[in-house]
C-alpha positions, -999 to +999 in steps of 0.1 A: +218-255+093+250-275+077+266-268+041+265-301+017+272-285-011+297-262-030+295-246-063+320-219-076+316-205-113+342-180-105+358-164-075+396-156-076+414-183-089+389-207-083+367-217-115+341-238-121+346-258-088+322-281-071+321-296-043+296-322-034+291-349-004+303-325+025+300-339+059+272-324+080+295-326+110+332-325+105+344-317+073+381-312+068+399-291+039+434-294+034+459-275+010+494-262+005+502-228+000+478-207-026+459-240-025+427-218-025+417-221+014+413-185+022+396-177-010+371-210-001+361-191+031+356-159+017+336-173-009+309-193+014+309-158+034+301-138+004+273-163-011+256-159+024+262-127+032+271-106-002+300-103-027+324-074-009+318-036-022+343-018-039+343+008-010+352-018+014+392-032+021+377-067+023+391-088-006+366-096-038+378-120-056+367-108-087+379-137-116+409-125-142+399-148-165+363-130-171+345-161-164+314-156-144+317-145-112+297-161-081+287-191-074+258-212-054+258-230-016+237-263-009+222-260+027+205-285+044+176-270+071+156-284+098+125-255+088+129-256+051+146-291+039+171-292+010+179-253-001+205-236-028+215-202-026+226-187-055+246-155-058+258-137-089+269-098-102+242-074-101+238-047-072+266-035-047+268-070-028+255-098-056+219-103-066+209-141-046+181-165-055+172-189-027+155-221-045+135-240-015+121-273-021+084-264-031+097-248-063+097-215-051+124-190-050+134-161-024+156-131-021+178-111+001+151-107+027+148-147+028+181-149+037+180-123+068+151-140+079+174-174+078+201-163+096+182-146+125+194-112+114+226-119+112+248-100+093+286-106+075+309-090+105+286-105+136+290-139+117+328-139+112+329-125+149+311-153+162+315-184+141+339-180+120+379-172+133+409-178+120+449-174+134+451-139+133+420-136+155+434-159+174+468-144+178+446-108+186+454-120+223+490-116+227+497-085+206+480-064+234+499-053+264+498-078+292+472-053+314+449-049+283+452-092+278+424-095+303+400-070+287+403-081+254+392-115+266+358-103+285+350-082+252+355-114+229+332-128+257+300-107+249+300-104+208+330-124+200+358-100+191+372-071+206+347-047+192+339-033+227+372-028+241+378-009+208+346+014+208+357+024+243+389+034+237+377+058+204+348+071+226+369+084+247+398+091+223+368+112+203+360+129+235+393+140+240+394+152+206+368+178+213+374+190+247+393+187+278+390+208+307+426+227+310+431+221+274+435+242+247+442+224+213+408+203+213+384+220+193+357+233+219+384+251+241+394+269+204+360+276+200+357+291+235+388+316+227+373+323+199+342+338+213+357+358+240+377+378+210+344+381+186+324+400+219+349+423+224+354+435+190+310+441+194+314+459+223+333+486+202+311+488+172+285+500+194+297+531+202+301+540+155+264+530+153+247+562+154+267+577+129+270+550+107+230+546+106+227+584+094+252+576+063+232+547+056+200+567+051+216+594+029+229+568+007+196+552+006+178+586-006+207+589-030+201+552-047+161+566-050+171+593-068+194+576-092+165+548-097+140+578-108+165+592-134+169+555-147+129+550-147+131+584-172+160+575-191+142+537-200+111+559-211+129+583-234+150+553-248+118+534-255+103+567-271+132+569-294+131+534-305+094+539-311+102+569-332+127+544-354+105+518-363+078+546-372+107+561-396+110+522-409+071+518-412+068+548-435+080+539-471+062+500-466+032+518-461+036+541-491+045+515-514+015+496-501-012+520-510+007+525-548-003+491-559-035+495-544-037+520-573-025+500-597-048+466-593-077+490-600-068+501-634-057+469-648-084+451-674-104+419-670-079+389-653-110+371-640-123+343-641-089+322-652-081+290-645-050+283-619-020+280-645-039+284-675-013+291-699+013+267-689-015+240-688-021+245-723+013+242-735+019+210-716-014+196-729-005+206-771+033+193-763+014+161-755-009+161-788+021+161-811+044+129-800+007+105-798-005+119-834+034+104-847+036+074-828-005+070-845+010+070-880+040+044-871+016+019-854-005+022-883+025+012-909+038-021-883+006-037-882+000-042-918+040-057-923+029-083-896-002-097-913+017-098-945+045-122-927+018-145-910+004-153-939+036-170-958+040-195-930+030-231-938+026-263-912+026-299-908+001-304-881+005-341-883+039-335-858+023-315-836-005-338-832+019-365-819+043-344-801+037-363-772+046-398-785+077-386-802+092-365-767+081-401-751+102-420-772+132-397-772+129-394-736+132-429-730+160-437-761+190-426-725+169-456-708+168-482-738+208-475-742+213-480-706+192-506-705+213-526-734+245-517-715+237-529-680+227-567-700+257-567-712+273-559-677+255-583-658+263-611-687+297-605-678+287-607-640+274-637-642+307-655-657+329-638-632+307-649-602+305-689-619+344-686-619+349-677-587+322-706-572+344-734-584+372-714-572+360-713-532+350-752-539+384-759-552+398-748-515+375-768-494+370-797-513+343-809-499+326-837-510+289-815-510+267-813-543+256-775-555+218-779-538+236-791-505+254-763-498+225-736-499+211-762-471+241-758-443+232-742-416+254-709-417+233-689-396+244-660-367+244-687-343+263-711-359+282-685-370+290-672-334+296-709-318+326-713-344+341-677-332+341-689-295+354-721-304+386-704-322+387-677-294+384-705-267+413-724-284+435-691-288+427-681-249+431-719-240+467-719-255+475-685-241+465-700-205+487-730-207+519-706-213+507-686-184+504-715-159+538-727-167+547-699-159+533-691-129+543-724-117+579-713-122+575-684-107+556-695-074+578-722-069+607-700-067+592-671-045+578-700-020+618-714-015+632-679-014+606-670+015+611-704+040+648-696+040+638-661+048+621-673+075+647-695+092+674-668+090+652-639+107+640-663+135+683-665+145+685-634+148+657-624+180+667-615+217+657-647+242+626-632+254+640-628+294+666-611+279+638-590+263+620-583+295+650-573+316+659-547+291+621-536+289+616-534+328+652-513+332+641-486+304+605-484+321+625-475+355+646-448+336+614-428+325+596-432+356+630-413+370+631-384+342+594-376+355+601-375+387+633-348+381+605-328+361+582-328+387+613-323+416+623-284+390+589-280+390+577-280+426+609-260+437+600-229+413+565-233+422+579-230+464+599-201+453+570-185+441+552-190+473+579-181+497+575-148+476+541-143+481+540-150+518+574-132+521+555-101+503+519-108+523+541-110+556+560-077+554+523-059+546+507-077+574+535-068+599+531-030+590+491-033+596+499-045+632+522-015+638+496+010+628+470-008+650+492-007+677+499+028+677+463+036+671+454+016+703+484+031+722+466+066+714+438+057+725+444+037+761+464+069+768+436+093+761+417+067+781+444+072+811+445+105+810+407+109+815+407+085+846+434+103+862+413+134+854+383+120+869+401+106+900+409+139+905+374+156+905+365+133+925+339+118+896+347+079+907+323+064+884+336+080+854+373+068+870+365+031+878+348+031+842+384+045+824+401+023+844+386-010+840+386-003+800+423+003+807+426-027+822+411-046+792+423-027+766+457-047+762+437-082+755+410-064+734+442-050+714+464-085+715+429-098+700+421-076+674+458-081+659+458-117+659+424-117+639+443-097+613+461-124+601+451-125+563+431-157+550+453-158+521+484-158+539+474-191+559+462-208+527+499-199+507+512-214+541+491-246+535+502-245+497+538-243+508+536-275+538+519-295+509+550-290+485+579-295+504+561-326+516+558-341+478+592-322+473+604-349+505+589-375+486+600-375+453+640-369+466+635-398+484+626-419+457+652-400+435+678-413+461+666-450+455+675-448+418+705-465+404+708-451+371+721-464+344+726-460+308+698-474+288+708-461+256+721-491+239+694-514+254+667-489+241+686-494+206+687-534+212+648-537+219+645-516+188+661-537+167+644-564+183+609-552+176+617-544+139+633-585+132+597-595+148+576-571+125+598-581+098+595-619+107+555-613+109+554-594+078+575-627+065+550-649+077+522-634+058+536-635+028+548-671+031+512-679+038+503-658+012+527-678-015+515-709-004+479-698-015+492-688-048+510-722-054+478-739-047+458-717-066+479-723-101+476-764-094+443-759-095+442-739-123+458-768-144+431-789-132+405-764-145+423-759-183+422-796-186+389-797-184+378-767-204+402-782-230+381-814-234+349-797-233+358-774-262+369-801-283+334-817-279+321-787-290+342-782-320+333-818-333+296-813-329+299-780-352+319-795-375+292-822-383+265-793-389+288-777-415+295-810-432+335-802-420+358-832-419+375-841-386+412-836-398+404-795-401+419-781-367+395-756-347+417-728-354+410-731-390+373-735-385+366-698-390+381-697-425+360-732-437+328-713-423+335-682-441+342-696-473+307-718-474+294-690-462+306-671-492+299-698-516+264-694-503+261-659-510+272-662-545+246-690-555+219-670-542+241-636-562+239-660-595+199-667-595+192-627-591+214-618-622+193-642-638+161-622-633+178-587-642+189-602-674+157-615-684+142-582-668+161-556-694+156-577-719+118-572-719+124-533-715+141-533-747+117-554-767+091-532-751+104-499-764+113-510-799+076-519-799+065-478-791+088-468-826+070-486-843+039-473-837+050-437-839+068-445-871+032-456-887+012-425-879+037-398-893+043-426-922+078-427-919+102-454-922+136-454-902+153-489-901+178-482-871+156-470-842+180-441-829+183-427-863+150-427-860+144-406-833+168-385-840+148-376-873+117-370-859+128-346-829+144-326-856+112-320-874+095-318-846+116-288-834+109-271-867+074-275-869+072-260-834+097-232-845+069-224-871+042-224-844+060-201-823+067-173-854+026-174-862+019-166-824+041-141-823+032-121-848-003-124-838+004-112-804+022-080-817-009-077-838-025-072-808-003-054-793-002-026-818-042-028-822-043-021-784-018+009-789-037+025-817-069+027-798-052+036-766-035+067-788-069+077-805-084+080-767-053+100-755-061+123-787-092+128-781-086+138-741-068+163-751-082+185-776-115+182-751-091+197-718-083+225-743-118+232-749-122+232-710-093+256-701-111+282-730-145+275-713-131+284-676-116+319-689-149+326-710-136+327-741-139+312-775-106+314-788-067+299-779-058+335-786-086+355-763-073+327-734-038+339-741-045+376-744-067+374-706-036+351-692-014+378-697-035+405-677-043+372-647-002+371-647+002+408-636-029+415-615-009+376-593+024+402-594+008+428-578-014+409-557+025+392-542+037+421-536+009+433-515+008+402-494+042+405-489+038+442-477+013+432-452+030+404-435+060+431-425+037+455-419+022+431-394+052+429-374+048+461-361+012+460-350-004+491-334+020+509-348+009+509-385-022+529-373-005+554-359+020+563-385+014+593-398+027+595-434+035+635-434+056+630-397+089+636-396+104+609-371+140+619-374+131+654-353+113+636-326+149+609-322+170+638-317+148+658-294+144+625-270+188+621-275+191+659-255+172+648-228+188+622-222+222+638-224+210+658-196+198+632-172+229+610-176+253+644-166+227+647-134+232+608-129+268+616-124+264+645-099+246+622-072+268+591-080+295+612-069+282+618-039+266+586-031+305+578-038+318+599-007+292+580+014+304+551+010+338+559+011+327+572+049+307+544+058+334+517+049+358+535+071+333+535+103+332+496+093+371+494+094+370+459+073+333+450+081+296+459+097+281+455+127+260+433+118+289+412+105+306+407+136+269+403+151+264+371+125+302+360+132+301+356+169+263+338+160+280+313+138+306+302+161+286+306+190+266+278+169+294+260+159+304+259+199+268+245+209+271+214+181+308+206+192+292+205+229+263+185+214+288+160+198+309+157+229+275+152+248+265+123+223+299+104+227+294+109+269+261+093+266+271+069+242+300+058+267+277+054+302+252+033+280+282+010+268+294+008+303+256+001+322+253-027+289+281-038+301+272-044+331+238-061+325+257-083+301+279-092+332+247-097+354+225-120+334+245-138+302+278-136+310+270-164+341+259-192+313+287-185+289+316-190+317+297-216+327+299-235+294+337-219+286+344-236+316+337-268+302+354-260+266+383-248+287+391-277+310+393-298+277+414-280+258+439-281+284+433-313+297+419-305+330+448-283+341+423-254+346+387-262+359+370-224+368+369-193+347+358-160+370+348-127+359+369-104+376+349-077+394+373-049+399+383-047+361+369-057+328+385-094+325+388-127+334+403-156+362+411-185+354+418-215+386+438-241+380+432-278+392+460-274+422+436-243+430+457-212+422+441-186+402+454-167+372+447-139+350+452-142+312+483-124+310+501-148+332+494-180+308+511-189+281+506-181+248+493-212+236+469-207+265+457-179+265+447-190+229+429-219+239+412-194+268+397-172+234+388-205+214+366-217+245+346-184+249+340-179+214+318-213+210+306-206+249+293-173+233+278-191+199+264-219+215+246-193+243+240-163+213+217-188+194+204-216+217+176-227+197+195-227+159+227-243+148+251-223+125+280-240+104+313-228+125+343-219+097+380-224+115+414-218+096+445-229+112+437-215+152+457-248+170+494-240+151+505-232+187+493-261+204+512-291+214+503-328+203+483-334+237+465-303+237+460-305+193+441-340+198+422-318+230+412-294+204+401-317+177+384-340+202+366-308+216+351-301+177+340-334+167+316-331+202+306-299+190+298-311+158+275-334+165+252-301+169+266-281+147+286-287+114+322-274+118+340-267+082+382-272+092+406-256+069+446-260+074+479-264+055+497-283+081+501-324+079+506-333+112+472-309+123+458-331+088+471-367+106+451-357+140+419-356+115+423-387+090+392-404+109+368-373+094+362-367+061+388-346+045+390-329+008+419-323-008+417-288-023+450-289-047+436-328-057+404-311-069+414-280-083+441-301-102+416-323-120+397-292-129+424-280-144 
């Protein structure tokens, strides 16, 4: 998998960045300062692995300008081609679209499947690091250096070494076993209180049981007296709203009464009365409005009948708005004659004026026959421009002929004077070979220091190793002492009793027991001790030989030969810079001869040209090319206006025969109203006048015959609406039965009160409905008030009983809560429970973090077992690069959790005794050993910021050598700030980050 494409529409300060043609192996970033680097980094990691959460201390980059904020990686794949991954705002971490080649798109679960599982911490563990990871190593403690290094071993950071040291810092937390401030030793003390204080309560339970069940018969007796009091209350609240039934009911059964002596309300119609009013206040407005009508529609007929027409106008109303439609046209049509009259003259004038600059000898007909076409046309503009750039070129060339002329004699004398000034070259050599024998000298005083501190160190360790090994033989001596005289001892015994085999055996082991002894000692000598001795006769032997080659040297100072040679070397560069540029003059001077050569020639043939074009335009020879341009635009022009001259001929004769034309339609008109006009506007003026009047006429007679109309329609409507009405009061008299307007008045009346009543009643019945059951049992001759107070003595009694037991069920109480002294039995029974509880989850979590620990330590050591052997194994390789050689084997140590490294010379190491810039260099090579060994069969892109700031120039081009082999399997993306780390990479591609952001911008 390898990145070849950026995208940014907004993360922090970066906007609307893209960045394409990334290399698929090494691709180098470089940038100042706030150049954007860090936020670059973040930004891939959060379009692959989600935008940060607002509950996380991570950066998120979120734009200030509001622009949008996310942005899309290209990725190029071995399963799935060419994809893009596009992330934007949406849930917690960014929604993502993953476009793949087919068209199709996937989501989050794409992603995961992509990266093996992978998520955002294992990937930054693993592939991507920068300088403070790196510098992770030396802010430990020197014995903790080790162990941080096998932890970045396994996942790639010191996760484990971390988890270990909280597991048991957790474990601590909750219990230790003399301790007393962790939690499950408090909880313990706790306990041991809690029983005791049970173990008293015991004894108070007998009595405090019996208290208990008098208060409980106590609390029945006061819920009977409340079951009673609830029942009288509800009896006298029944007795109220029978007192509040009564006088409803009574007034109910009056109107009963009542309806039944009123006389006959029934039939009526619904309204009756107000429906006739409204139907006679409609009968009087229509009968007035009848008699006004009326009156109009005989004034109109009279006025109709005075007006008087002359049809013969309206008949030809068409030909007269023709004519006076088109008398704008005729007038325009006399003025534009006129116009182009004029037109005509001005355009003849200016003909002989254009042939009066020329003067060429050409009739009228033969000019309309040159040829002044785009071609022609386009040959005499590259003629002139030839001619302008041809006299433009012979300044130049005498120029340039100046000029390299000059620059040629400046550089031969030059030439001569550097060549003066160099060093014979056996001078040169002498000097070279005298500071080669100088350096070779400084090395070998290095190398003298360093052997001398490296036998000082040895002499220690043997010094150390000896005094151990001497004390060992003293103890074994001793031992075997004890035991030859135990073995004496029992051979004088048996001598004694007479038991001679026992005694010859004692005595011959006697006998051998001083070699046996002598022996075992000598074997003691330690392996190592014999190697350091080795070690230490191998450098004072190449400690022998470099004094003696010290002792050879005649030094001398070289210092002003070093600044000779110098000087030396920069007169040569500067004599073979010289050189070049002589030869380079040389070509120039060359190059402008020849360029004469060539503007002769183009000179000539352009003047061919220009005389062959002048013979097509009928141009005389004396006319110089540069003018050629203004002679072809003026026949050109001339041109124009002959052909301008015949079209105003055909628009003159053209408007004349629209003029003739519409004097002819007058005419005609003028005959069939038999009218004579002699000026032809004045004429139509005159007829659209009378015209207008007529129409005016027209307009007056359809008018009044439309309101005619109108008021005929009215009258008939009115008669109608009349007649409707009178018949809906005979309908209103036939619903009520009667004959009369003043029987249907007299039965509304009764209908009115019998409605009254009949309101009232429904009224009555809808509260008496409220109260339900109850209207059946109210008794009208009851009185309710008695029964209230009856219930009210009752109750007065019960409540002064109430208090009687209450008071009593108070002094229980009172008793039992002093037998509880601040709680129950039961209390302290469910406290010491609870913590007993509490204690058991505390012994569960400390249980959890014991179990977590022993799995951590057995993965441990499986990880040890079976994949730590292939990641050493290609650390080993990384390692020996990086530094050169200098170290060859990595070991895992077995009696701690760390690493060994051996040096070429064969002396081991652990990581606290390397330098800083090593030790670095010891993490770098584990963490692609453990990437390259994590995901054997896939290649991720590996992000680096700035990790080799403490390396040296040697070890630097190490490092970068190191990631362009890596990167030929897997894409490596380089980020720094730092120019001389920048100059090591100038052979990879490399993008500027402040150059592109800039042009952004």
């Amino acid at each position: 998998m390898k990145i070849i494409g950026v995208n940014v529409y907004g993360y922090g300060k970066l906007e609307n960045l893209e960045l394409g043609e990334i290399s698929p192996n090494f691709q180098v970033f470089y940038g100042q300062n706030e150049a954007g680097k860090s936020t670059l980094m973040s930004f891939i990691h959060s379009i692959l692995f989600g935008f940060p959460t607002k509950a996380h201390q991570e950066q998120r980059y979120v734009p200030k300008t509001g622009i949008k904020y996310g942005g899309k990686l290209i990725l190029q794949t071995e399963q799935y081609g060419t994809i893009m991954i596009e992330r934007l705002t949406g849930k917690a971490s960014g929604d993502v679209t993953v476009y793949l080649p087919n068209g199709t798109t996937e989501g989050e679960e794409f992603l995961s499947e992509l990266f093996r599982g992978m998520d955002k911490t294992l990937y930054q563990n693993v592939y991507s690091f920068d300088i403070k990871g790196v510098q992770g190593v030396h802010n430990l403690r020197s014995e903790d250096v080790g162990r941080f290094l096998f932890s970045s071993g396994i996942v790639g950071t010191d996760a484990i070494l971390g988890l270990e040291n909280k597991l048991s810092k957790d474990m601590d937390v909750l219990f230790k076993p003399n301790g007393k401030k962790p939690l499950l030793n408090n909880e313990f003390t706790k306990l041991k209180e809690e029983h005791t204080n049970i173990l008293k309560w015991q004894e108070k339970n007998n009595e405090y049981y019996d208290l208990i069940e008098r208060l409980r018969t106590a609390e029945k007796t006061l819920s009977d007296i409340d079951n009673h009091k609830i029942h009288l209350q509800e009896k006298m609240k029944e007795a109220d709203r029978l007192q509040a039934i009564q006088p409803l009911l009574e007034e109910y059964r009056y109107l009963e009464s009542q309806l039944l002596h009123l006389p006959e309300y029934e039939p009526f119609p619904e309204d009756g009365i107000k429906r006739l009013e409204q139907l006679q206040a409609q009968l009087k407005p229509y009968e007035a409005q009848l008699s006004s009508l009326q009156t109009q529609r005989e004034e109109w007929e009279k006025s109709k009948e005075q007006i008087k027409i002359d049809s013969s106008y309206l008949e030809n109303e068409q030909n007269i708005l023709q004519v006076a439609k088109e008398k704008s046209v005729y007038i325009e049509n006399q003025s534009r004659q006129d116009l182009l009259r004029r037109e005509l003259l001005q355009i003849e004038e200016e003909i002989e004026h254009l042939k009066n600059r020329i003067k060429l000898q050409v009739s009228d007909g033969e000019y309309l026959s040159i040829d002044t076409s785009i071609s022609i046309k386009d040959a005499v503009s590259k003629l002139v421009t030839e001619a302008e750039r041809s006299k433009q070129q012979k300044l130049f060339l005498d120029d340039s002929f100046i000029r390299t002329k000059e620059t040629l004699e400046n550089s031969e004398i030059k030439l001569e004077e550097l060549e003066k000034q160099l060093l014979p070259e056996e001078t040169r050599r002498s000097y070279e070979e005298a500071i080669r024998y100088e350096s070779k000298q400084l090395d070998l005083e290095k190398e003298k220091n360093y052997l001398e501190d490296e036998l000082r160190r040895v002499d220690q360790k043997i010094k150390g190793l000896s005094e151990k090994e001497a004390g060992n033989k003293k103890r074994v001596w001793l031992l075997l002492m004890g035991i030859g005289i135990v073995f004496f001892l029992s051979g004088v015994y048996s001598l004694f009793t007479i038991e001679w085999l026992y005694g010859a055996f004692f005595i011959i082991f006697l006998l051998l027991f001083y070699p046996i002894g002598k022996a075992l000692t000598s074997q003691s000598s330690s392996l190592i001790l014999r190697e350091l001795h080795n070690d230490r006769i191998h450098l004072v032997d190449r400690l022998k030989h470099i004094q003696e080659e010290l002792l050879k040297g005649d030094f001398k100072n070289t210092k002003d030969l070093s600044g000779k040679l110098l000087l030396d070397q920069q007169i040569r560069q500067q004599i073979e810079i010289e050189r070049a540029t002589l030869t380079h003059y040389e070509r120039a001077y060359e190059k402008v001869v020849a360029n004469f050569e060539d503007w002769e020639r183009s000179k000539f043939e352009m003047e061919e040209n220009a005389k062959a074009v002048k013979r097509q335009l009928a141009i005389p020879d004396g006319i110089s090319i540069e003018r050629l341009m203004d002679v072809f635009q003026i026949i050109d022009s001339i041109k124009e206006k002959y052909v301008k001259k015949e079209k105003l001929y055909v628009q003159i004769q053209s408007k004349q025969t629209d003029i003739d034309l519409f004097q002819t339609k007058i005419a005609d008109v003028l005959r069939l109203l038999n009218e004579k006009y002699d000026d032809s506007s004045t004429a139509i003026e005159q007829l659209s006048v009378q015209l207008n009047e007529e129409k005016k006429k027209l307009e007056k007679i359809v008018m009044y015959e439309g309101k005619i109309m109108d008021a005929t329609e009215r009258i008939s409507q009115l008669e109608r609406e009349i007649s409707y009405i009178n018949n809906e009061c005979r309908i209103l008299w036939k619903l009520a039965n009667v004959a009369n307007e003043e029987e249907f008045r007299g039965k509304g009346q009764a209908n009115a009160a019998a409605k009254e009543i009949k309101d009232r009643m429904v009224l009555l019945q809808a509260q008496l409905e409220r109260y339900q059951e109850l209207v059946s049992i109210c008794n009208l001759d009851t009185n309710y008030q008695n029964v209230i107070q009856e219930a009210a003595e009752e109750l007065k009694r019960l409540v002064s009983l109430e208090k009687d037991i209450q008071t009593q069920l108070s002094d229980s109480k009172h008793r039992i809560k002093e037998l509880e002294e601040g709680g129950t039995y039961s209390d302290f029974l469910h406290s010491f429970e609870a913590k007993k509880s509490s204690a058991k989850e505390l012994a569960k979590k400390w249980a959890v973090h014991a179990v977590a620990k022993d799995i951590l330590s057995k993965t441990v050591h499986q990880y040890r077992r079976v994949r730590l052997p292939m990641v050493i194994k290609n650390a080993e390789t990384y390692f020996s690069i990086l530094t050169e050689g200098n170290y060859t084997k990595i070991y895992s140590d077995s009696e701690e959790e760390g690493f060994i490294v051996e040096g070429r010379n064969g002396l081991r190491y652990k990581p606290n005794e390397l330098s800083q810039a090593t030790a670095e260099q010891l993490y770098i090579a584990l963490r692609f050993s453990l990437a390259k060994n994590m995901h054997p069969h896939d290649s991720f892109p590996f992000i680096i910021d700035d990790s080799f700031v403490n390396f040296d120039q040697k070890r630097l081009t190490q490092a970068i050598k190191l990631i362009q082999e890596l990167s030929k399997e897997s894409q490596v993306l380089f980020f720094t700030c730092h120019p001389h780390v920048l100059e090591k990479c100038n052979e990879f591609s490399t993008i500027h980050l402040e150059e592109v952001t800039m042009s952004i911008q």
